[in-house]
N, C-alpha and C positions, 0 to 999 in steps of 0.2 A: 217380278222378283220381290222378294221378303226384304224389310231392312236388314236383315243380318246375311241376307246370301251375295253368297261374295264367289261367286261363279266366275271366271277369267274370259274375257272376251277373247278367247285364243283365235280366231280368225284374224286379228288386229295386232296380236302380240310380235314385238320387234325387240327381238334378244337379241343377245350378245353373239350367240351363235350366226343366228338369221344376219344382224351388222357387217360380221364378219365375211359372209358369201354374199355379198348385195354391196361393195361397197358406192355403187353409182346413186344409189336412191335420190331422186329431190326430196331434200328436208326443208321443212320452215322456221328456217335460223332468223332469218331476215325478219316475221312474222314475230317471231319471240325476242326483239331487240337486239341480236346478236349480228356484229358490223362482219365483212365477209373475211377479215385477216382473224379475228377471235375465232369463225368456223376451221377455218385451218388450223390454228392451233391448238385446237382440240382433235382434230384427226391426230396432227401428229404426236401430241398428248399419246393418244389412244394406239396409234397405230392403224388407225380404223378408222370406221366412218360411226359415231355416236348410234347409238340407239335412243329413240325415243323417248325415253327415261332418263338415260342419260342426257340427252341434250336440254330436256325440260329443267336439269340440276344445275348446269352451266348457264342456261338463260338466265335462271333466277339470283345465282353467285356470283354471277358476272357482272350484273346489272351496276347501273353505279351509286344504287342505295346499296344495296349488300356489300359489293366490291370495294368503295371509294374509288374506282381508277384512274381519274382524273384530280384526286383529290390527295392521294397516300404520300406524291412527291413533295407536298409544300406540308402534311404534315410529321412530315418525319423528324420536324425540327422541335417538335413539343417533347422529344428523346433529351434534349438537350437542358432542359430546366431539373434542376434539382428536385429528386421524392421526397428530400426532409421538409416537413411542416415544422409551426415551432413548437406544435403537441410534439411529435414524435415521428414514426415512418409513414410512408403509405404503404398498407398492405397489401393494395390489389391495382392497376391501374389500366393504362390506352391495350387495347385488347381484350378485355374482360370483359365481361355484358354489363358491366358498372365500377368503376371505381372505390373504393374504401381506406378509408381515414382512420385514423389515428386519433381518440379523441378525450385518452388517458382512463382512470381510473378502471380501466380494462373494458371497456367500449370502444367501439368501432362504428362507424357512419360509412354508409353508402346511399349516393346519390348522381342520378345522371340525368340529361335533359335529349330528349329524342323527338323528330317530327313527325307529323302525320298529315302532312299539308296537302296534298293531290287528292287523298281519300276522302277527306274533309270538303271539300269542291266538291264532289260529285257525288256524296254521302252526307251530309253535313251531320247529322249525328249520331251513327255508327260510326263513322270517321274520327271525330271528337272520342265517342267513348271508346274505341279500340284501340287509338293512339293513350289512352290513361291505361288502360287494359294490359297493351305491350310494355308498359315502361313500369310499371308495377309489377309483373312478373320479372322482368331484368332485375329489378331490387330484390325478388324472393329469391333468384336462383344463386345469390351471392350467397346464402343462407340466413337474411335479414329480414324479421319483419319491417311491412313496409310502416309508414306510422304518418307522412302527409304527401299531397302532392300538389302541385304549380301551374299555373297556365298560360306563360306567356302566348299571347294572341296579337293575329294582325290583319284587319280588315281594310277592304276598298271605303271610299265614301262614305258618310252616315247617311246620307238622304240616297245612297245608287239603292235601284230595286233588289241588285242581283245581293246588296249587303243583306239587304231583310230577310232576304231566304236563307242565306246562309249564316250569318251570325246568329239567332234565335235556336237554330239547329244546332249548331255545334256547342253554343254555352249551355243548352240541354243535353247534350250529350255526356259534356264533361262532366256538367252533375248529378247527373243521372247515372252515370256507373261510379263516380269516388263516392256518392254520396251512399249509393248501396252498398258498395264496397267495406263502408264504414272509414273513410278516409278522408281526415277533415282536410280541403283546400286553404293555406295559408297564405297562398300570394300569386301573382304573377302581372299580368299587363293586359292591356286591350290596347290596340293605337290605331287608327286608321290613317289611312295614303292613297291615294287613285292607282299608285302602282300595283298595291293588294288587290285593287278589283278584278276578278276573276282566280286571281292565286292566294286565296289568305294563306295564313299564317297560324296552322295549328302546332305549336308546341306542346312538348308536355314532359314535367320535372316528378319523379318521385324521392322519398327519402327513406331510407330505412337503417335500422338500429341492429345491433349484434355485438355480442361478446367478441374478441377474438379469437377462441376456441371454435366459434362456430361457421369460421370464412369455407366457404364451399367455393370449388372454378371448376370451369368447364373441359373435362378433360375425360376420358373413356379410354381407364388405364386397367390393367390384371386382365391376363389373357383367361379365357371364360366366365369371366365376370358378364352379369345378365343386362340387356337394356332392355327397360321397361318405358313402354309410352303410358301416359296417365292423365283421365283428364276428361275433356269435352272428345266426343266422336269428330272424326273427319269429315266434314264436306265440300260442297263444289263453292263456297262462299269462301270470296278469296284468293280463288286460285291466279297465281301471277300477279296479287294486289298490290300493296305497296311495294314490291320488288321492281314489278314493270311499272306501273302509275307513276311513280317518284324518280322515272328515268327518262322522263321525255319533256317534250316540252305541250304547252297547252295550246291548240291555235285558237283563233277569236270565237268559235261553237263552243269551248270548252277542250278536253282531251280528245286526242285523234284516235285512241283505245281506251276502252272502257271495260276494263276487268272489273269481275265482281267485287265489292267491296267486301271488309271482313266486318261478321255479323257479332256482337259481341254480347254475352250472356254473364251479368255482374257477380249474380246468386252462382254461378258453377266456378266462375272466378274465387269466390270468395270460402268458397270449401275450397280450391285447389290450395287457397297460401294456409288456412287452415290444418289441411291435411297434409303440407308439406313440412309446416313448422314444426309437426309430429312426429313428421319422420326424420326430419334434422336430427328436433333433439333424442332420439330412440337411436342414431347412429348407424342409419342405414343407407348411407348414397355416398360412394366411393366418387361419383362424379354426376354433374347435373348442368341441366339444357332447360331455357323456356325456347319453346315454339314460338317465332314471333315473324319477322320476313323471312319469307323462303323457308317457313313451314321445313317441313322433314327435311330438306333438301341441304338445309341451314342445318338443325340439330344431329342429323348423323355424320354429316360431312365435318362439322368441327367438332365436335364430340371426337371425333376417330385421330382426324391430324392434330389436335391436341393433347392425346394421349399417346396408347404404343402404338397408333397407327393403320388398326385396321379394326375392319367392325362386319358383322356380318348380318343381315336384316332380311328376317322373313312378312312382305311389304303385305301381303294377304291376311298377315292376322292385325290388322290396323283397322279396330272397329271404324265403321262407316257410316255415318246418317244417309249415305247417295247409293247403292247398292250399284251403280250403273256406271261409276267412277273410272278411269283407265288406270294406270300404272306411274303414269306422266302427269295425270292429271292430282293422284294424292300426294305423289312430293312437291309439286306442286303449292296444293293447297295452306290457305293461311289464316283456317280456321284458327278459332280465338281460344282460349283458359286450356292448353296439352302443354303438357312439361313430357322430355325424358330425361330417365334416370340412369347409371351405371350401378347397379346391387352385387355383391357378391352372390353366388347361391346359396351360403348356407342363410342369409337376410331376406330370399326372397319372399318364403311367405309370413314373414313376418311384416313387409312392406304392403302386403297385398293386402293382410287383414286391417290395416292401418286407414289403406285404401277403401277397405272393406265399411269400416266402421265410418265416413264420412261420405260413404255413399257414392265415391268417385272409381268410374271403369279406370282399370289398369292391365294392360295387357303386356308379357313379356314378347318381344318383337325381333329381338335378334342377342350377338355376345360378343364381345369381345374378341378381337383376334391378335394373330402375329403376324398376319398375312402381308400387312403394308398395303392392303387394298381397300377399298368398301364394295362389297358384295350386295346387294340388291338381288334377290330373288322374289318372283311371283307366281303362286304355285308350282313351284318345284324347279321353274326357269328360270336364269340369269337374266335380268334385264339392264343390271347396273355391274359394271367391272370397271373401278376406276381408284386412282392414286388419290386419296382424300384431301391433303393438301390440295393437289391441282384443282380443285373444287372451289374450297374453302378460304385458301390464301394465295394462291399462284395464278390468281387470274390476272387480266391486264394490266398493266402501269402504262398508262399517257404523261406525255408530256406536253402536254397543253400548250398552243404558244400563246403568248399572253405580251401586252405590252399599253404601256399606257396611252389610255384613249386620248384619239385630237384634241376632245374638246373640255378635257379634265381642266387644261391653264382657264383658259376660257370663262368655265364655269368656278372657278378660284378667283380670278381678279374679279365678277359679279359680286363684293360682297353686299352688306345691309347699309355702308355708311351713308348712302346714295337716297334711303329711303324717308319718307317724309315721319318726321319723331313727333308724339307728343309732345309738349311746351307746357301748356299749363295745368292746373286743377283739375281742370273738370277733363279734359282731356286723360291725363294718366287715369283718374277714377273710370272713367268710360273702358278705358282700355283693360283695368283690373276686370273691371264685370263681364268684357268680350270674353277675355282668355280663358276666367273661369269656368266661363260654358259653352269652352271652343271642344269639340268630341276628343281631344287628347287627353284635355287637363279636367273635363270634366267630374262628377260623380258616376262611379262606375257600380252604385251599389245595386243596380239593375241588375247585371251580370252578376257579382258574387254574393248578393243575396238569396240566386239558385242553387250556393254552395254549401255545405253543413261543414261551418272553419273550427265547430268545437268540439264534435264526435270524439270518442274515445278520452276526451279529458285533460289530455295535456298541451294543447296548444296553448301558448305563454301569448304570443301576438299572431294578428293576423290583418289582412285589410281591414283597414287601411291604414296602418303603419307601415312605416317603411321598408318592414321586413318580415318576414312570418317566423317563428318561434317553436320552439316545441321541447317539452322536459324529456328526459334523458333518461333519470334518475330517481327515484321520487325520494328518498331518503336525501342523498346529497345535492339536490335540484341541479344535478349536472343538465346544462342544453344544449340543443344548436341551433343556428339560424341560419336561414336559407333568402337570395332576394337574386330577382334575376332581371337584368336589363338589354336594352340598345336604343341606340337612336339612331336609326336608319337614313336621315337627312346629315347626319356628321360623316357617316360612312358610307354616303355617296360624295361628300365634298373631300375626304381623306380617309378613304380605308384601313389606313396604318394606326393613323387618329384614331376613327371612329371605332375601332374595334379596341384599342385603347378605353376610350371615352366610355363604353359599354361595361367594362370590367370594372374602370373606376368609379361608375356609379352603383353599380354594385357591390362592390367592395368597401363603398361607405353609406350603404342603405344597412348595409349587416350592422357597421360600427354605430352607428345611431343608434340600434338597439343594445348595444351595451357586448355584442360578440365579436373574436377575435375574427378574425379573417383565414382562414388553412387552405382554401383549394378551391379551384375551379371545373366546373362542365362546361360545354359549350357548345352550343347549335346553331353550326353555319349556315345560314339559308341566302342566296343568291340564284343568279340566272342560270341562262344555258350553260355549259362548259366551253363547248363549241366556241363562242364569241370571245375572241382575245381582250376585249374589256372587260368583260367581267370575269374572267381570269385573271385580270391587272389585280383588279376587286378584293378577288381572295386570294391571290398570291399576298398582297400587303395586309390586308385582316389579319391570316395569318400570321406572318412576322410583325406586326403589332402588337398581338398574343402575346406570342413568345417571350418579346425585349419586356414587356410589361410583367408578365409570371419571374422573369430573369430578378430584375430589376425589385420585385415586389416580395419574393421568397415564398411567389405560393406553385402547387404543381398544377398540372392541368390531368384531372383521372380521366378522362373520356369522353366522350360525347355524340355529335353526330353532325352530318353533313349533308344537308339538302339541295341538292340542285334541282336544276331546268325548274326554277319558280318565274316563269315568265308566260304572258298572253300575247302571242305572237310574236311581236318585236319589242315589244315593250318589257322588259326586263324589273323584277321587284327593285327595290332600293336594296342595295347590303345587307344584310340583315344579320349582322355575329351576332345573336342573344348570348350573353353571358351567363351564367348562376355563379355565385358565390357560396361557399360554406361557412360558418364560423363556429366557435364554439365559446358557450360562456362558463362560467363554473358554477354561476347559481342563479336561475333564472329569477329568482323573486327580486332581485336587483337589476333586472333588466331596465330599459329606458323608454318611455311609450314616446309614440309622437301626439303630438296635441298638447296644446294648454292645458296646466290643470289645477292652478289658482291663481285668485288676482292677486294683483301687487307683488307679482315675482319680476322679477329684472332679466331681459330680453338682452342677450348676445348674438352678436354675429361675429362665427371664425371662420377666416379664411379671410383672401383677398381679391378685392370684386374691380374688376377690370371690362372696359368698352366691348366685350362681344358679344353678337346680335345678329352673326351670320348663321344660318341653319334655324337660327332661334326659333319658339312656338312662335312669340311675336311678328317674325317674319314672315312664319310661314301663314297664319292665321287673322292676321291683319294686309297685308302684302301678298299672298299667295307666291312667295317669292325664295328660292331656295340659287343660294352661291354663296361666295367668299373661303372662308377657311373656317373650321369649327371653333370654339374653344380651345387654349392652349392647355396641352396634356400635362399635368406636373406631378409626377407619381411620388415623389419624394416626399410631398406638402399631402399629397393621399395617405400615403404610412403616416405621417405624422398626426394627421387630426384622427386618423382612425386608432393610433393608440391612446390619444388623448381622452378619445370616447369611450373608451375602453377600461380606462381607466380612472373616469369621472363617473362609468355605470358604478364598477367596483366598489366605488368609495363611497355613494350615495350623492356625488357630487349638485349634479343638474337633474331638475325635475323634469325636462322632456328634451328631446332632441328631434331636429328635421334637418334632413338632406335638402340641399338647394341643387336641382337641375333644371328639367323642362317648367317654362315658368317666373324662374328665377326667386329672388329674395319675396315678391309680391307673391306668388301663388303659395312659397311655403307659410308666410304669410296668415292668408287666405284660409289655408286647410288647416292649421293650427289653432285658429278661431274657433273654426265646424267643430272639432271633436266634441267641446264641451259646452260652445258658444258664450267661450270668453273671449272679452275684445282684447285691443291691445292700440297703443301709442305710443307711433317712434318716430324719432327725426334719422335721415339718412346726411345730415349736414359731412359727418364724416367719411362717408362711404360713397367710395367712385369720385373721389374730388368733388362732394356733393351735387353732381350732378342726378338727380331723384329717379329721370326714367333710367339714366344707365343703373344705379342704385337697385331700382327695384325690377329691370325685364332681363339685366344680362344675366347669362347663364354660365358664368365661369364654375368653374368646378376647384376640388377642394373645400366647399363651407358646407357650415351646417347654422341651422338654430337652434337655441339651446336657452331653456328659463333655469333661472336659480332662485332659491329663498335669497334676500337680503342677508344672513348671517354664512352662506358659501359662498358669495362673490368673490371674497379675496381667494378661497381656496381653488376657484375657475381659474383666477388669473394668473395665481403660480403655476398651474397643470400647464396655460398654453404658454409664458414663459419656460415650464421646464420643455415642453417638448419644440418649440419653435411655430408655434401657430400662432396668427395676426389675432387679435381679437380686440372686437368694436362692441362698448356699450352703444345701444341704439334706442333702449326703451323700459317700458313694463307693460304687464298686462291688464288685466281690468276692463271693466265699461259692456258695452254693448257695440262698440262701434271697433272698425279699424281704422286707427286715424297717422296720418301721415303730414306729421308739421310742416306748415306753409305750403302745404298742396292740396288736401283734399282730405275728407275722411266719409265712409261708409259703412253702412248700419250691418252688421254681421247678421242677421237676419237676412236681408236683401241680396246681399252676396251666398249664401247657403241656398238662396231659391232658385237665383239664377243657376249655381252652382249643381243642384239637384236635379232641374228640371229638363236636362237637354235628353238622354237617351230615354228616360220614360215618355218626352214628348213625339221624340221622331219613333219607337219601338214599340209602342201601348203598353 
């Protein structure tokens, strides 16, 4: 056969018709992840016994990446936090392929953060680049261009073999299609954990910009209105990928099925947002769809139940790269860079020439109906007769039992008090030079220096600042800022904590650069479902969430849910990655991190307290993980973060650092590197001068922060007006970091150790 012949394998063919006089047939439910009470419920759905095509649409919607169904009951309580920002509303939110903000002078933000972790394992960089691929289209079909994207990541080991094959792959993958995309990367994480090995941790954040005139949702509304697919051809790459992959679990080989991964092509991507933002702004798409899991299966089935309800698709005119394809097997499919659209007819060719001119196939494929069904036809057969909803949103809800694990107390009374402290000099300075080039706290410019953070020209910050940045506006330097966290040893010791402790670190990586804080995404990554521990996990992440968004006045727009992250028994650590959004009003007053003259006067806000449980210290000196995290104080978070906020505004402090993993010492440390200015401080004040709890604990709330000598006094009214502790400790200057009556090191020697660990183990 020809690529373009599209002959029907009617020997094979399992209509609706055929369904309905056969209803005994053995199907392979079981085969396509579907448990035997869900096969039932789709007969009685049906009335019938599925066809083919049909069952292939439920496997994939059912799944519990597509579905959530273990997941939809603990989030139904992110209903419950207020849409007001303190910009203004949110326009779009949880159910939309992205979120969108409110972010004044008639701008809008949208951003979400989505996984791509199974595909990334057994693809390492088509997985990496599909997962950026997927979550870039979600931002374009809001009607946004995109303008950066993020990568929080999480690896096994640095010295495991199986890291080397897969880290290298996937941090090429990601910059391999943002960078072609033309899509500067401004931030994200690398962390490593033995529990990653075998299930990393591919995330991936995009951002995009839009008027509010231009919000587009996913809906497939006006009864004969046209849908048009547009884009890259169908083929067999894909097919049941991340739908099926990201719903099982891994045993010790790897995954127990291995669907093809999705293959992803940057340059067809990159006409597609092209030739989409043309047809936005020309005012031709009454409703719009990216193809992203579950492929067609995904775009006509929500497309339909989100609008009047019915839709009707002729599945043979869906250009094909595979000529040999089944029925089942292209709704299926989860080929990369196809949108569809909803056109009116009298738009259609005017959409097509639009199409025409950026060189992109667009084929009209079915329209709109009144039917209340979705109709699937394949040459001139029914293959699909089904209620769109029941597809798209009516599939399972579990309820999980869940209940806190034995040995949760256990590993709680474990904590760090127990373990042997540095005492003197030389000792703490030892200990600064471990951490620094422990693979957590290291220099990660290995990784994002495969990234292009300046493309397109207005990234304000980027790694390795605390936060990534990006202009708005260019007249009125309107920005926003985007920073995304977690610390997965906090939230296996307290997941109510720890998913807490993820947002507030996030939440004040933004405020150190000088933005306000509006809104959350979030990407649950955790174990099996199945295991009532780690349903404990994320029932409390969850409601951790919540009370913290409640509590903090920001919304949560959407985001995503990863399970079965586990190698046989061994379950990842928690993993809520937070992102934060903020918005500043003028980026040329934003706040860098790093030193950036001598003789300026070193503050420390916040107040630094004995914890050391979960710590990097602990984990990387001690191999040792218990106790109880840091204590959560959301109140003392609002507060230093409008402080910062309001010290960017006014020109107040010349740099700012967040104090987390590391503590007071590592911020430190990397405040030196920026420009290799030293700095001398006494911590006599700080921690009841005790110097290691001073400089390893990780309490949260503080930042660092230099000022000229002539803004000192105007520091100290900000954190008397707002209620934040603040300790002079120092100034900067020298070549050394020196730490009175303990110890001091040459900023030079600490920047080598600092540099030297992932280019030594990664070449």
């Amino acid at each position: 056969m020809s690529e373009t012949d599209h002959s029907p394998r009617t020997s094979t063919l399992d209509t609706v018709a055929v369904a309905s006089g056969d209803p005994e047939r053995d199907q392979p439910w079981a085969d396509l992840g579907l448990k035997v009470d869900e096969y039932a419920r789709i007969r009685e759905i049906l009335g019938r016994r599925p066809t083919s095509s049909e069952l292939a649409m439920y496997s994939v919607m059912w799944s519990e990446h597509c579905s959530y169904k273990s997941s939809k009951v603990h989030l139904k309580q992110f209903s419950e936090i207020p849409q007001e920002t303190p910009v203004g509303k949110m326009l779009a939110g949880i159910g939309e392929n992205a979120g969108v903000i409110d972010i004044g002078q008639g701008y809008a933000v949208t951003f979400k953060v989505e996984s791509h972790n199974h595909p990334s394992y057994v693809e390492p960089y088509q997985g990496a680049a599909t997962g950026v691929g997927g979550i870039v289209r979600d931002i374009l079909a809001m009607g946004a261009r995109p303008v950066a994207v993020m990568d929080p990541l999480r690896f096994g080991p640095l010295d495991a073999p199986d890291t080397h094959r897969v880290l290298p792959g996937i941090v090429a993958g990601v910059g391999g299609y943002g960078n072609m995309l033309g899509l500067p990367n401004i931030g994200g994480e690398a962390v490593f954990d033995e529990t990653y090995l075998g299930n990393p941790l591919v995330n991936a954040l995009c951002v995009g910009v839009l008027r509010h005139e231009d919000l587009h949702l996913a809906k497939a509304s006006g009864v004969g209105n046209q849908v048009i697919l547009y884009g890259a051809r169908t083929g067999g790459d894909g097919i049941g990928g991340v739908s099926v992959l990201a719903s099982e679990t891994f045993d010790a080989d790897g995954p127990a099925k291995r669907p093809s991964v999705q293959v992803g092509d940057p340059f067809m991507e990159k006409l597609l947002i092209e030739c989409t933002l043309e047809i936005f702004a020309a005012g031709l798409v009454a409703g719009i769809q990216d193809l992203g899991g579950a492929g067609l299966s995904c775009a006509t089935s929500e497309l339909a139940s989100a609008g009047d309800g019915g839709m009707h698709v002729e599945l043979d005119r869906v250009p094909l790269r595979d000529s040999t394809l089944a029925p089942e097997e292209i709704l299926m499919s989860e080929s990369q860079e196809r949108m569809m659209a909803v056109v009116e007819p009298g738009d259609v060719d005017a959409f097509m020439a639009i199409c025409a001119k950026w060189d992109v196939e667009a084929v009209v494929v079915g329209e709109v109906t009144d039917t209340g069904r979705l109709h699937i036809d394949w040459h001139g057969q029914r293959v699909v007769d089904v209620p769109p909803r029941s597809v798209a949103h009516d599939g399972p809800t579990y309820q999980r039992p869940f209940a806190r694990p034995s040995w949760q107390d256990a590993l709680q009374a474990d904590g760090a008090d127990s373990l042997a402290r540095p005492t003197t000099g030389d000792e703490l300075r030892d200990t600064l030079l471990r951490l620094v080039a422990s693979p957590n706290l290291c220099d990660k410019a290995w990784i994002t220096d495969q990234y292009d953070r300046y493309v397109r020209g207005n990234t304000v910050l980027s790694q390795p600042h605390d936060s990534g940045m990006v202009r708005v506006d260019d007249e009125t330097n309107l920005g926003v800022s985007v920073a995304t966290d977690c610390n997965g040893r906090f939230a296996k010791l307290d997941p109510y904590a720890g998913a807490q402790l993820a947002l507030a670190e996030s939440y004040r990586n933004v405020a150190t650069g000088g933005a306000r804080p509006l809104a959350i995404s979030d990407c649950l990554n955790f174990g099996s479902p199945e295991d009532p521990d780690v349903m404990w996990q994320f029932a409390e992440a969850c409601r951790g969430l919540k009370d913290a968004c409640v509590e903090l006045g920001i919304p949560v727009t959407g985001g995503n849910v990863s399970l079965y992250n586990q190698t046989g028994e061994t379950a990842i650590l928690p993993t809520p990655v937070v992102a934060v959004l903020g918005v500043i009003d003028d980026v040329t007053r934003r706040t860098p991190t790093g030193f950036v003259a001598e003789a300026e006067r070193v503050f420390l806000l916040g107040e630094t307290r004995d914890e050391l449980s979960g710590s990097e210290w602990a984990h990387v000196v001690h191999s040792h993980l218990g106790g109880l995290p840091p204590t959560v104080d959301l109140a003392a978070e609002r507060a230093l973060a409008e402080l910062l906020a309001d010290a960017s505004r006014d020109s107040v402090v010349t740099s700012a650092h967040d104090l987390s993993d590391g503590g007071l010492a590592q911020a430190l440390a990397e405040s030196t590197f920026r420009h290799g200015i030293g700095v001398s401080v006494s911590v006599a004040d700080v921690a009841g001068g005790d110097a290691f709890v001073a400089l390893f604990s990780e309490s949260v709330a503080r930042a660092l922060v230099t000022v000229a000598d002539d803004d000192a006094d105007r520091l100290v009214e900000l954190a008397h007006r707002h209620g934040v502790p603040l300790t002079p400790i120092g100034r900067t200057g020298g070549e050394v970091i020196s730490v009175e009556g303990s110890f001091e090191v040459g900023v030079a020697e600490a920047k080598t150790a600092w540099s030297a660990t992932l280019p030594a183990a990664l070449g």
